[in-house]
N, C-alpha and C positions, 0 to 999 in steps of 0.2 A: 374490507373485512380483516379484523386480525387473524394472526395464524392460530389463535387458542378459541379464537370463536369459530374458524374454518374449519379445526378439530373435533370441536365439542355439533357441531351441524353435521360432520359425515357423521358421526360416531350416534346420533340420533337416526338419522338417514338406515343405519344400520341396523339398528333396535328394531327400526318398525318392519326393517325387512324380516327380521329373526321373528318376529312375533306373528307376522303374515303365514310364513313358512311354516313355523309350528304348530299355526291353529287350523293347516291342510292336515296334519298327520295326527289331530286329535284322535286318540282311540287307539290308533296301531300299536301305542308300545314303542319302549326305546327301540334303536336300530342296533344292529349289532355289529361287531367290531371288524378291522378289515378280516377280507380271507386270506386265509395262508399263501402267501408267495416262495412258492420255494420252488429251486432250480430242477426238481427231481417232474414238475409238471408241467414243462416245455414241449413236450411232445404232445404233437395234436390227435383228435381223433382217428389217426389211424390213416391217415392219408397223405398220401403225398407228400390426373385427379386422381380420384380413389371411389373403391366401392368397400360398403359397409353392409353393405345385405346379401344374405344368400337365400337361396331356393333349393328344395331339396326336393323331392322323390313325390312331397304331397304338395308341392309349388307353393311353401309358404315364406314369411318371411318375419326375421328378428331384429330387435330395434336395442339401439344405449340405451341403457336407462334412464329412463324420465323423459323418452323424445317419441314414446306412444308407440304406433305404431310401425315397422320399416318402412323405409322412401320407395322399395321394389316391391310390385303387388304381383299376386302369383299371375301364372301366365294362363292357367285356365287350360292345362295339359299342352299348352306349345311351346316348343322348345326344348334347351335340354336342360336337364335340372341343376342347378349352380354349376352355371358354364359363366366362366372370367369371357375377358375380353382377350380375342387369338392375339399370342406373341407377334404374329407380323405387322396387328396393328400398334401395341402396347407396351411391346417388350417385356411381357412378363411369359417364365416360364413355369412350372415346377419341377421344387428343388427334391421334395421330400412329402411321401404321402402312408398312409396306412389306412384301410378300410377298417368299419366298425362292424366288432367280431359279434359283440353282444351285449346282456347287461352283466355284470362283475357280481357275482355270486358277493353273499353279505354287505351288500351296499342297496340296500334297498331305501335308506335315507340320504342314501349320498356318501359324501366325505367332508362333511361341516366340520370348520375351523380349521380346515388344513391348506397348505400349498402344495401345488401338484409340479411338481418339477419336472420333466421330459423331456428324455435327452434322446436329438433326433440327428442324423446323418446325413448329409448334403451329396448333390450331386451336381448341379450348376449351379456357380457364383450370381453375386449380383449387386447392386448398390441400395436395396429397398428390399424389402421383406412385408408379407402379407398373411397371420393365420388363421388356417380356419378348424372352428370348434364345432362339436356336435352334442346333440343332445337325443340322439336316433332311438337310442332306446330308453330310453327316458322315463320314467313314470311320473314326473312333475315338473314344472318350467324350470330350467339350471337357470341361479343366479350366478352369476361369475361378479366378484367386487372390485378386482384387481388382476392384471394379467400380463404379464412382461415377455419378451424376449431377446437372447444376449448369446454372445459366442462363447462356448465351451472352454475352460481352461485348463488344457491335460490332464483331464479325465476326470472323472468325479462332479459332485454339483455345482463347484469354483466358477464362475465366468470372468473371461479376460476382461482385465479393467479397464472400463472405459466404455465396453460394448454394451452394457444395457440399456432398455427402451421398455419403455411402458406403453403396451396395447391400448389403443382406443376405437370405439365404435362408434359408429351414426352417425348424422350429422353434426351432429353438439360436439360430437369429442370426446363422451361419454369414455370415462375408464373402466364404467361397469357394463354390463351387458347381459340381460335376461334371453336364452334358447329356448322358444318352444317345444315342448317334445314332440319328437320326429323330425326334428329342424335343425340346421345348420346355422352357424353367424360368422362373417367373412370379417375381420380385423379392416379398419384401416390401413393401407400404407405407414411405415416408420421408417425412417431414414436410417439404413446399417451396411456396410459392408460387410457382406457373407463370401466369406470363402468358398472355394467350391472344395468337395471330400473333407470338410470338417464337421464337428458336431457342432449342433445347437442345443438351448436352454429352451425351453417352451413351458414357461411357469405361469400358473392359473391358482385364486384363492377362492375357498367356497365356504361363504363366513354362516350359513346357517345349513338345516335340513331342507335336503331336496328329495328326488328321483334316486331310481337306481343309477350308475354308474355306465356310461357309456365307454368300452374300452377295445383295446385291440389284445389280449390277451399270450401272442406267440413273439412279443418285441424282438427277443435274442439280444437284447439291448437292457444296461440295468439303471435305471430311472430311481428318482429319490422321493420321500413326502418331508415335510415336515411341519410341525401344532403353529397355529396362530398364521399371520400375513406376512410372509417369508416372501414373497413376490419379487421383490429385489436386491434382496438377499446378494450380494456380490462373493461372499467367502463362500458361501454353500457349507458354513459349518453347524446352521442347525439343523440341516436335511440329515438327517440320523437313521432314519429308515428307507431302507432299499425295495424298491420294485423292480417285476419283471414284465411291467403291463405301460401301455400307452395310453394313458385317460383324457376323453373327452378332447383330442387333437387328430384330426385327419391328414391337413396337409399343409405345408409352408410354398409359396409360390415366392419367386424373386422376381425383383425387377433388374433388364438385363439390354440392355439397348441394344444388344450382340445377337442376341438371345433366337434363335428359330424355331422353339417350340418345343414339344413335351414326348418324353416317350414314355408307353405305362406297358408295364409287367403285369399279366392280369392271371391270376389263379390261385393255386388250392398252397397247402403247407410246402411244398417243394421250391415255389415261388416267395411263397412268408420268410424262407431259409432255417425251417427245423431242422435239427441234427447241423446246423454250423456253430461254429464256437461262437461263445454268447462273448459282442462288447468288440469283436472283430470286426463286424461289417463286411462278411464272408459270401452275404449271401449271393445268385447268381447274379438278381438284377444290381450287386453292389459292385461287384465284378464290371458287367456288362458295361455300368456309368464308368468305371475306369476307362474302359476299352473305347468307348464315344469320347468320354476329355482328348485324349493323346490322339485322336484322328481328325480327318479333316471334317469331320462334322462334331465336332468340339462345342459347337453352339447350342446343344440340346440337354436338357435335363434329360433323366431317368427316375422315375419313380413305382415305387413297387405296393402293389394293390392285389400282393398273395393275401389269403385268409385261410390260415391252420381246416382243414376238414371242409374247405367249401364244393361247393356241387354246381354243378353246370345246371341242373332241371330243378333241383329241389332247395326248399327255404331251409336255413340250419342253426337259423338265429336262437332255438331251445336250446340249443346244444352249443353257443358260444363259437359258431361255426358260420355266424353271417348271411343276408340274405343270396338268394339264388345268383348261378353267375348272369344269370337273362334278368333280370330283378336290376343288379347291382349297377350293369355295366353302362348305362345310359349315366349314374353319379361316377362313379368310382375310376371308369376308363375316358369316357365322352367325356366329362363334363370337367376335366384338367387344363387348365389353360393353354390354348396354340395346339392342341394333343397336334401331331404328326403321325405317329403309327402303335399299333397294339400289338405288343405280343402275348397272344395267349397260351397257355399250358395248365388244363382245365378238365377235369374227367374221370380221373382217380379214384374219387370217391363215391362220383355216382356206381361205379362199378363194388369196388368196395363197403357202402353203407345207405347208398341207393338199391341195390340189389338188382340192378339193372340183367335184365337174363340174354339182353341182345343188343349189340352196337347200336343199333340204329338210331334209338330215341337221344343216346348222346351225341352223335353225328349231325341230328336235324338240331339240338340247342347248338352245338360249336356254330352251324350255319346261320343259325338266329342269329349270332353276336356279329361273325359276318356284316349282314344286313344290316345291322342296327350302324354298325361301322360305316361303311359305304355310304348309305342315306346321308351323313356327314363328310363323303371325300376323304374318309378318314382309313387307312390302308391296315389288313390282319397280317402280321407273318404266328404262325402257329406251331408246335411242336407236336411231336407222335405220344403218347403215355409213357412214362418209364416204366421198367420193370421193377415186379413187388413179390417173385417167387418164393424169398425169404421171409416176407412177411407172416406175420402169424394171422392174418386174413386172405391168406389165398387161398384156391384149389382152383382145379384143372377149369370148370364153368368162367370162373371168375377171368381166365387166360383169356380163355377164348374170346372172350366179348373186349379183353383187351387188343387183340388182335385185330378183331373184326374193326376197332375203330381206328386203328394204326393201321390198318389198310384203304380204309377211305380216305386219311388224309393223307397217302402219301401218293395215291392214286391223282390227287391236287383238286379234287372237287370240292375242298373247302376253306382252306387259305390262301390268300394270296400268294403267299410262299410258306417254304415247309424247312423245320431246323428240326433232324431226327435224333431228339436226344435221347430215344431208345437205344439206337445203334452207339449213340455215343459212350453213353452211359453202363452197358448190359455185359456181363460177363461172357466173353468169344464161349468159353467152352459151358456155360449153364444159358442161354441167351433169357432165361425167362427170369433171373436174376442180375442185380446189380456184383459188378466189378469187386472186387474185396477191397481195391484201393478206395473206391467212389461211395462204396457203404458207410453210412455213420454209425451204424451198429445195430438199427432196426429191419436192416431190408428190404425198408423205403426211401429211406428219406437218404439225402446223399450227404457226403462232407465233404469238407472244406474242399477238399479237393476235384470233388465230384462238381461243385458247382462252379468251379474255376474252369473246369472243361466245358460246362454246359455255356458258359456265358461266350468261351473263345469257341464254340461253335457256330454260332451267331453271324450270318452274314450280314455286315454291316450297311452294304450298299441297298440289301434287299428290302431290309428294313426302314432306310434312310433316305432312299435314291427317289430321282424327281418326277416318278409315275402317282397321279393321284387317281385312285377306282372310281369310276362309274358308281353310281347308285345301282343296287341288282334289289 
C-alpha cells in the first residue's frame, strides 16, 4: 500500500469514527468549552510477553481497535480487579499512579480534537514501560486514535530526543484503542529506558466526541493540551495550554528485572500532596520514593493513590472526590503490580464531611482495608489523623472523634504497624493544630516541609521487611 493511500484509509477510518460518535450525542447540544483551570482551585474539599487488556471494578474488558472484543474475559467477581502480573514473577513494578477523582466538570463531550499531554513523576526506573487509561467515569466508550509515551525534557511539554514511542493495544498492535465506560485499557509493552525520579510524557488524542472526562483533578503537577494529533509532538511547542489535571491516565508500571515490587500510598488530599508546591514533587509519597531509592530496598517503586476529599466509608465521586476507600482499594491499592505493602492515611474526611459523630464506624472501615490486604499476603503500615484545629471545619465534636480514632490505632488493633504523623506533625504547644512550620496555610493540609517529615517518619524496614500477614 502506498503511503497516500495508507493516509487517505486512516483518515476515512476516522470520519466514520467521528460520525459514529456524533450521531450518540444527537440532541444534546454542543459541549462546552474546557473548565477553568486555574491555580487558585487546587485545594480540595476540605480535607486532608505483554498484556493488553484490563479488568476493572465491573470485571470487563477493552480491546485495539478493530480486534473486537479483549483476549481477557471478566472473571465473574474472582480475583482482583486489573492485577498485572507480581514483579517476582515478571519484573514489572509501578513507577507512577493516580486514582480517578471523577468526571471534569464541562466535558461532558469529551475533549474532541485535542492531544492530552501528562506529565507524570517516576519512582522506579526500568527498561519497558506499560500505560494504563481509564474511562471510569465515562458517559460514552473513549475512543483514543493515538497515544504516545516519551521522557520529559526539562520541564515543559519538550521530550528528550530520541525517547518517544507510540502506544499500542491488543493483539493486532492496534495504535487505537476504544475504553468502555467504567473500564480500564492496559497499553502494550514499549521498549524505553525510564529513569527512575524523572518526568514523563503521557500523551493521548481524542479525534471526535465522546463521554465526560475521566481525570485526577489535585495533580500539583502542570500538564499541557494541545488542537489537532500532537501525539508525538517532540518540541511540545504547540501544547499552548496549560493544565492542572491528569486525564484519563492512571498508572505507568515499568519493567525492571531488579524490580521487587510496588509500594502504594493510599488516602485522602494530605496523601494527593495539596498545599505542596505545584511542579516540585513535594509530595510525602514523593519524598518517601526518594527515601526507598537511596536504601537497601532500592528495588521498589512508590506510587501515590491520594484522592483530594476521599473517605474511608463513603462514595464522593459527585463531588470529584472519588469512589469510597473500601470501594477503591481492591483497584487502586491491590491491584498494582507485585504490590508489597500499603500505607494507608485515610479518615479526615469522613470526620470532617462524613459527619461521622463517633470513631468507630471509621475504625471498623480502616479494618476492612486491613482485611482486604491480608486476604492477598499483602502487609498495612497506617498512620494516626493529623491535626486540622486550624481548619475552618473544626470544632471540639469533630476532635473528639479524631482522637477516638488515633487512639485505636495506636493502641495497634488495626495496622500492622503504626507511623504517628500526628505527633509528628502537631504543634507541642496547640497539639490539636498543625506546627506553623508544617502548615501550608490552610490548617490542614501540610507543606513542603511538613511532608518531608511525614515521609522521614516512615520506618522503612516496617513497611519493607520480610514478614508477610496471615489472611485475618
Amino acid at each position: 500500500m502506498t503511503r497516500q493511500r495508507g493516509l487517505a484509509l486512516f483518515g476515512a477510518m476516522i470520519a466514520v469514527v467521528g460520525l459514529v460518535c456524533a450521531g450518540i450525542f444527537v440532541g444534546l447540544g454542543p459541549g462546552r468549552g474546557l473548565a477553568d483551570e486555574v491555580a487558585g482551585g487546587l485545594l480540595g474539599n476540605g480535607d486532608g510477553g505483554s498484556t493488553s487488556v484490563s479488568v476493572d471494578g465491573r470485571n470487563g474488558n477493552a480491546s485495539g481497535s478493530g480486534s473486537g472484543t479483549g483476549a481477557g474475559q471478566g472473571t465473574g467477581g474472582r480475583g482482583l480487579p486489573h492485577q498485572a502480573a507480581p514483579a517476582a514473577s515478571g519484573g514489572w513494578a509501578g513507577t507512577w499512579a493516580a486514582g480517578a477523582a471523577g468526571a471534569e466538570p464541562g466535558t461532558v463531550h469529551g475533549l474532541p480534537g485535542r492531544s492530552i499531554r501528562n506529565v507524570v513523576h517516576t519512582s522506579i526506573g526500568g527498561t519497558a514501560a506499560r500505560v494504563t487509561l481509564t474511562n471510569l467515569y465515562g458517559t460514552a466508550p473513549l475512543f483514543v486514535a493515538h497515544a504516545s509515551i516519551a521522557v520529559a525534557g526539562g520541564g515543559g511539554p519538550a521530550a528528550v530526543p530520541g525517547t518517544m514511542r507510540r502506544l499500542t493495544f491488543g493483539p493486532s498492535g492496534s495504535a487505537s484503542v476504544t475504553v468502555p465506560v467504567g473500564r480500564n485499557a492496559v497499553s502494550d509493552p514499549v521498549a524505553l529506558t525510564v529513569p527512575a525520579g524523572t518526568d514523563l510524557l503521557l500523551t493521548l488524542y481524542t479525534p471526535a466526541p465522546g463521554g465526560a472526562v475521566t481525570y485526577h483533578s489535585h495533580a500539583q503537577q502542570t500538564s499541557y493540551l494541545a488542537r489537532g494529533d500532537r501525539t508525538e509532538d517532540t518540541s511540545g511547542a504547540a501544547y499552548d495550554t496549560r493544565s492542572v489535571y491528569w486525564r484519563y491516565v492512571t498508572a505507568v508500571d515499568v519493567e525492571n528485572r531488579q524490580a521487587a515490587g510496588t509500594v502504594v500510598a493510599f488516602g485522602d488530599s494530605i496523601t494527593d500532596g495539596i498545599g505542596s508546591s505545584v511542579g516540585s514533587d513535594h509530595r510525602w509519597p514523593d519524598f518517601l520514593a526518594d527515601r526507598v531509592r537511596d536504601s537497601v530496598y532500592g528495588r521498589y517503586g512508590v506510587v501515590d493513590e491520594g484522592i483530594g476529599g476521599n473517605q474511608v466509608l463513603r462514595d464522593a465521586s459527585s463531588t470529584r472526590n472519588g469512589r469510597s476507600g473500601i470501594v477503591r482499594f481492591g483497584e487502586d491499592a491491590l491491584g498494582r503490580p507485585g504490590v508489597r505493602s500499603v500505607f494507608v492515611d485515610l479518615g479526615v474526611n469522613d470526620i470532617l464531611h462524613g459527619h461521622e459523630s463517633t470513631g468507630a464506624p471509621i475504625v471498623e472501615g480502616l479494618r476492612n482495608l486491613v482485611r482486604q490486604a491480608h486476604a492477598h499476603g499483602v502487609r498495612v503500615v497506617g498512620s494516626t489523623l493529623t491535626p486540622f484545629g486550624a481548619h475552618a471545619g473544626y470544632n471540639a465534636t469533630k476532635e473528639r472523634v479524631r482522637d477516638e480514632v488515633n487512639a485505636a490505632i495506636r493502641a495497634g488493633g488495626v495496622f500492622d504497624s503504626v507511623v504517628d504523623f500526628d505527633r509528628v506533625l502537631r504543634d507541642p504547644y496547640a497539639p490539636d493544630r498543625l506546627a506553623p512550620a508544617y502548615d501550608s496555610g490552610d490548617g490542614l493540609h501540610p507543606s513542603d516541609a511538613g511532608y518531608q517529615a511525614m515521609a522521614s517518619a516512615v520506618n522503612l524496614p516496617a513497611l519493607l521487611g520480610a514478614h508477610t500477614p496471615a489472611a485475618t
